[in-house]
N, C-alpha and C positions, 0 to 999 in steps of 0.2 A: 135498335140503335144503341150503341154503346157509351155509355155516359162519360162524359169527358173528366180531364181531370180534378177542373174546377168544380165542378156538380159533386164531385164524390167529397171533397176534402170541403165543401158546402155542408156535405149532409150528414159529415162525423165529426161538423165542428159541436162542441158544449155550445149549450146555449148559458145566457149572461145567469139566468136563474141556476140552473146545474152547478156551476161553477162556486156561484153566491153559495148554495148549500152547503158544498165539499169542502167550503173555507171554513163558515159556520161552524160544521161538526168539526171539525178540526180544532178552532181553535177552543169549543167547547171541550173537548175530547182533553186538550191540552193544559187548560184550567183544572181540569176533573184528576187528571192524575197527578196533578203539585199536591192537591190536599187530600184528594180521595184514591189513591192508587190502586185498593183492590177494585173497589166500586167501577174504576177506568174499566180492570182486565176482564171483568166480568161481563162491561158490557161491549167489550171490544171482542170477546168472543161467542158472543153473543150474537153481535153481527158478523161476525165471521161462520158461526154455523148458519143463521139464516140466507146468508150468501149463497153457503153452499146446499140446504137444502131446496132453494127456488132455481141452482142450477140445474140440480140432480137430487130430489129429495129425500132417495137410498142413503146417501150419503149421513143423514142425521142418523139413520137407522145404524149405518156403520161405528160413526163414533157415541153412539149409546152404548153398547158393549164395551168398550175400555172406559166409559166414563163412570160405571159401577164402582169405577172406584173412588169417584170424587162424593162427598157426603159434606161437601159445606153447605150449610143451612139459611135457607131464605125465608124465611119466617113463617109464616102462617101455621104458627101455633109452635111453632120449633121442629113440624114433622115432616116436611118439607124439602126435601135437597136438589142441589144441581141435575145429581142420577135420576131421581124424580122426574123434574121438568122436562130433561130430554127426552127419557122412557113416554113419557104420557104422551110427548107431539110428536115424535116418532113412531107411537100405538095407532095416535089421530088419523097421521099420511096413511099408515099400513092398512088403514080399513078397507079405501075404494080400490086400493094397490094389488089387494090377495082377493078378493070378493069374488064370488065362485071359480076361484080357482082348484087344482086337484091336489096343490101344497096344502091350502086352507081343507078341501077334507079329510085329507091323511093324518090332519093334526085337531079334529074335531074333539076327542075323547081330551085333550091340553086343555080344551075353553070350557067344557059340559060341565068336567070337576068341579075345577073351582068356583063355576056360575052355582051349581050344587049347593056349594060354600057358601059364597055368598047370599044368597036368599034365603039359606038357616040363621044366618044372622043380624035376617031384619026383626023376629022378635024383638031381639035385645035390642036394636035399634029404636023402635018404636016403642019399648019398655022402659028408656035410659035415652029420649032423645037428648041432641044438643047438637052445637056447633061441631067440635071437637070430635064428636063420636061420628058423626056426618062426614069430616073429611077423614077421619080415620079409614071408614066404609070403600069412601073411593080411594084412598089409598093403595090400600090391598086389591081392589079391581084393578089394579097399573102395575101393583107389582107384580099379580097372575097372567088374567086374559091379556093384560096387557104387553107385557113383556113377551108372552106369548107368541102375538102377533107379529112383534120386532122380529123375534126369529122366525118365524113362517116366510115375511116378507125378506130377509137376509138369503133364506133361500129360493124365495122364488125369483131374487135377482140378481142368483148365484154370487153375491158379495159376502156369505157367511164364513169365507176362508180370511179375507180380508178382516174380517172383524175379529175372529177369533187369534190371528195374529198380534193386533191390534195389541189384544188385551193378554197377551202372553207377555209381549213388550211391557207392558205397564204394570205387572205383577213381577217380570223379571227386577226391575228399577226397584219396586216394592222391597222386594227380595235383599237388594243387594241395601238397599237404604237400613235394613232389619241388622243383615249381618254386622254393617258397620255400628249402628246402634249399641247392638250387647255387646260389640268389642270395647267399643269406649267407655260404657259405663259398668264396665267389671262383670259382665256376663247377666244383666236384669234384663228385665223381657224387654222384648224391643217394643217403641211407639213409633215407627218409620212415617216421616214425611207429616206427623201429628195426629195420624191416621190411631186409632187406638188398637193395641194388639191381638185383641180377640176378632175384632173385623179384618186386620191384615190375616190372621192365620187363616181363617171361613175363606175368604180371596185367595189366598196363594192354596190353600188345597181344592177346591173348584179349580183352580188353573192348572196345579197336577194334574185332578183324573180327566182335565180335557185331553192334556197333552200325551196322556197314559191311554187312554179311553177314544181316545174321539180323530184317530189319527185320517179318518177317513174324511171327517168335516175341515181339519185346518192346510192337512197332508206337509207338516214340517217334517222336510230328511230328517232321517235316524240319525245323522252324524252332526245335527244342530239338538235336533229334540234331546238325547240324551244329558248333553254335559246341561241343558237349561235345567232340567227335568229336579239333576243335583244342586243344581243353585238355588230352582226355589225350594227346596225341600229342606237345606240350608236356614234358607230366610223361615221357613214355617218355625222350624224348630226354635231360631234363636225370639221369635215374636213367644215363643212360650205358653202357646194357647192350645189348653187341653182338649178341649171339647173338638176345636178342630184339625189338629192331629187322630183323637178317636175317631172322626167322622171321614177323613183321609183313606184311616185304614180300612172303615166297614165298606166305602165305597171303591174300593180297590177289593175286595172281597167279593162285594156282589158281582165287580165289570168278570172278575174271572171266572167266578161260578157258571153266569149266563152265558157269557162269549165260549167256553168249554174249548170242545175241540172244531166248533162249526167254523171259528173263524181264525184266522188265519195271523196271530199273534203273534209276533216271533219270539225266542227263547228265551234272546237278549230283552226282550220288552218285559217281559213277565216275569227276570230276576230278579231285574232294578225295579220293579215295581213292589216285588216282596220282598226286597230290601228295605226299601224305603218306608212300606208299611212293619215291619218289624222294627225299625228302628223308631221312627214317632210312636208305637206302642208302647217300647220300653222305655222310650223318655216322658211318655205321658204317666205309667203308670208307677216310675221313680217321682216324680214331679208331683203327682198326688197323693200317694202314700209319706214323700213328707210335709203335705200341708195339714194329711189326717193325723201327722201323730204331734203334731206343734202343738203341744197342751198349752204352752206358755200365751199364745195369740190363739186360739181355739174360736174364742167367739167374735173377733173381730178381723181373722183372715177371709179371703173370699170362700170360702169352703163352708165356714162360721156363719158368714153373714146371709149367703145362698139358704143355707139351711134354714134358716130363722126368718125368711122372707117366702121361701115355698111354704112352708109351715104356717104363717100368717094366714097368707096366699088360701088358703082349703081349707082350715079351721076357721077364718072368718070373713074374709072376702066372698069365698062363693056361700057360705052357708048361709048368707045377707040374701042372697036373692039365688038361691040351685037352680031353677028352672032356665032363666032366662040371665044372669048373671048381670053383673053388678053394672055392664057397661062396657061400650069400649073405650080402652085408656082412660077408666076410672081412677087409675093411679098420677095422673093430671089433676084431677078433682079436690083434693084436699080431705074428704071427707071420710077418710078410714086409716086416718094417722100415719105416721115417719116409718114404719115397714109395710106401708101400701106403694110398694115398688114396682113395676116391669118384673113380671117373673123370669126367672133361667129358664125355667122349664115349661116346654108349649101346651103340654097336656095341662098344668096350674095356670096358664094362660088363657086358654079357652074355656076352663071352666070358669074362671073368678071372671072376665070379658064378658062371657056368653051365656055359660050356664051350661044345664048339659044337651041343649039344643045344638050349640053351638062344637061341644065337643062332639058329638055324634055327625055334624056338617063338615069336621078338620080330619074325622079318619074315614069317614065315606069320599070325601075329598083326595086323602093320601093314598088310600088302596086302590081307588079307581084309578087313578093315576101311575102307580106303578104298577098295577095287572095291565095296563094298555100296552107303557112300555116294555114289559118282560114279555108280554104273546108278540110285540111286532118283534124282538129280538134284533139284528145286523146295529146298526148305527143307533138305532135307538136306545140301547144297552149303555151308552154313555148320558144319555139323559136320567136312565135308573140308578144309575151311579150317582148322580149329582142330586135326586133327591131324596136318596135314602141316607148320603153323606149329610144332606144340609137341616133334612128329620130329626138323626140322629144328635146332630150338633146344636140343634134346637132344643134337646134335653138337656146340654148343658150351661144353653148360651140363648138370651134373646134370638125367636124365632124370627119375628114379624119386623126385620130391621132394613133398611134401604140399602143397596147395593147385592146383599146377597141373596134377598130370595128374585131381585129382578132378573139379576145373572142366571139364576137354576131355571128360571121358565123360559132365558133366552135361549137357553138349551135346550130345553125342552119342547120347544117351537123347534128348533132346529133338526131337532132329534128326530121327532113325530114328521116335519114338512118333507125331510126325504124319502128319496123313494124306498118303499118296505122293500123292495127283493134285494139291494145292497146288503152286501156284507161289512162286515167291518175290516178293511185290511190294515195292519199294523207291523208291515214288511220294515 
């Protein structure tokens, strides 16, 4: 029997409490942004991703990938970010989502590494307990296996085109926010959006070699992909960050090497590609020959100050404790004075952290990781590109920082979840 029309407009009327509620948050909602307006937006999208992941829980999974680039900070210790938060409860959903699936074991060698990793550096954990060093620990498990998973589960719910659009979109903005930046202020590196320039560069060259590399995971036309491909490269250049233009071009280097002639790259792809790597070369390596010859600022340019902090760094942070190392985020602590900083460099990071436990778990870690990726070769060759650009850019730039190494393993998941007899086409 067919329900009449009064039963129906009965049974989707609110009820007096529903309605009491929807007023409530409102007019809470509306108190909250007169005084506290970011506090509102944050938590107005806040429910608006939970929204959307109780309607379709991929969906958080989606916008974790373009939200790599948001790095505003919610406290808990200051290490903490938006990117964070979403990665971890987007990792959370993706557990029961891929669980013996055949994406999750294609991309087993993604999770093995880093678990590797990580359990070389419960020594020092247990050597240099504390709060801090504790959620440092799980930090890096979110930025690794966890980010990981984000892309396994992206692909097993074929939504990783969507995302990686996503976040082409939001590095294009990046891009264009950069250029306008150094134009205004007489050609200085750009801080696009407040974003700081070394993290915009690390971002917008990850979103190169995808667009370069990865045309089989996002599949944007040649006749969009190209002219973007010049804007952000554009935008890299005027952010003025060295390390990730160098990391640009070695990873444009290895996608060519590997991809050779098996895949199917077109001519046009692979000009603009050693264009673009030739040109952030020579801007990098103008750009640092004259910060090395500024005798006048020598110890107090960043080049200056790098130098005098890695040096610290291995003459007396790791020589305090070599085996097992001084701690994680021991440069938190207080207790090895005003150049016990965040190293530039990851290899002075792991050790003065770790110790040489910990260094021997970061390149057991790195090589297992790219020998998986180089033997599966087809699409996974954009995952090799992305972390031997973001290794390399860890020599000159904090390694272990939020947005970018989540991005490299979302890739990575992505990479590894497809299926190995793809090619990579780049028609």
């Amino acid at each position: 029997m067919l329900p009449t029309p009064a039963s129906v407009r009965e049974r989707l009327a609110p009820s007096h409490a529903a309605v009491g509620i929807v007023l409530a948050l409102a007019l809470a909602l509306g108190y909250a942004g007169a005084h506290q307006p970011k506090l509102t937006a944050v938590a107005v999208a806040a429910g608006v991703a939970l929204f959307l992941a109780a309607q379709r829980p991929v969906a958080l999974a989606v916008a974790a990938v373009p939200l790599t680039l948001v790095l505003r900070r919610l406290g808990l210790g200051g290490s903490v970010s938006v990117s964070d938060v979403v990665v971890a409860t987007a990792a959370l959903l993706a557990l029961p989502a891929v669980r013996s699936t055949q994406e999750l074991r294609r991309a087993r060698t993604g999770l093995r590494s880093p678990a590797l990793y990580l359990a070389l550096l419960l020594p020092g954990l247990i050597a240099h307990p504390g709060g801090p060093a504790v959620l440092e620990w799980c930090h890096r498990l979110e930025l690794t296996t966890g980010a990981t998973l984000v892309g396994v589960w992206l692909v097993r719910e074929n939504r990783h085109r969507l995302a990686l659009r996503l976040l082409v979109v939001g590095c294009l903005i990046v891009a264009g926010s950069s250029i306008e930046f150094t134009l205004v202020h007489a050609l200085h590196p750009a801080y696009p959006l407040g974003l700081h320039k070394n993290f915009a560069g690390a971002m917008l060259s990850i979103a190169l070699l995808v667009l370069m590399a990865g045309n089989q995971l996002h599949e944007i036309p040649k006749r969009i992909r190209h002219p973007v491909e010049v804007i952000i490269a554009l935008g890299l250049l005027a952010t003025q960050s060295r390390g990730a233009m160098l990391a640009l071009a070695f990873g444009i280097v290895a996608w060519l090497v590997r991809s050779g002639r098996t895949s199917r790259v077109g001519g046009g792809t692979r000009v603009l590609a050693v264009a673009i790597a030739i040109g952030v070369l020579g801007f990098a390596g103008y750009s640092v020959n004259q910060q090395v010859n500024d005798k006048l600022n020598s110890q107090t340019n960043s080049a200056g100050v790098r130098q005098r902090v890695e040096t610290y760094t291995r003459t007396v942070v790791w020589r305090s404790s070599p085996i097992t190392g001084a701690g994680l985020r021991y440069y938190n602590t207080g207790e090895f004075g005003p150049l016990a900083q965040a190293p530039n460099n990851v290899v002075d990071n792991e050790l003065a952290e770790s110790g040489d436990i910990g260094l021997a778990g970061f390149v057991l870690f790195q090589s297992g990781l790219m020998y998986a990726l180089w033997r599966r070769g087809g699409v996974a060759t954009l995952g090799l590109a992305v972390v031997l650009a973001h290794l390399l850019h860890g020599m000159f730039d904090i390694y272990w920082g939020a947005g970018t190494v989540s991005l490299t393993f979302v890739i990575v998941g992505m990479s590894l979840a497809t299926n190995k007899s793809s090619g990579v086409s780049e028609a």
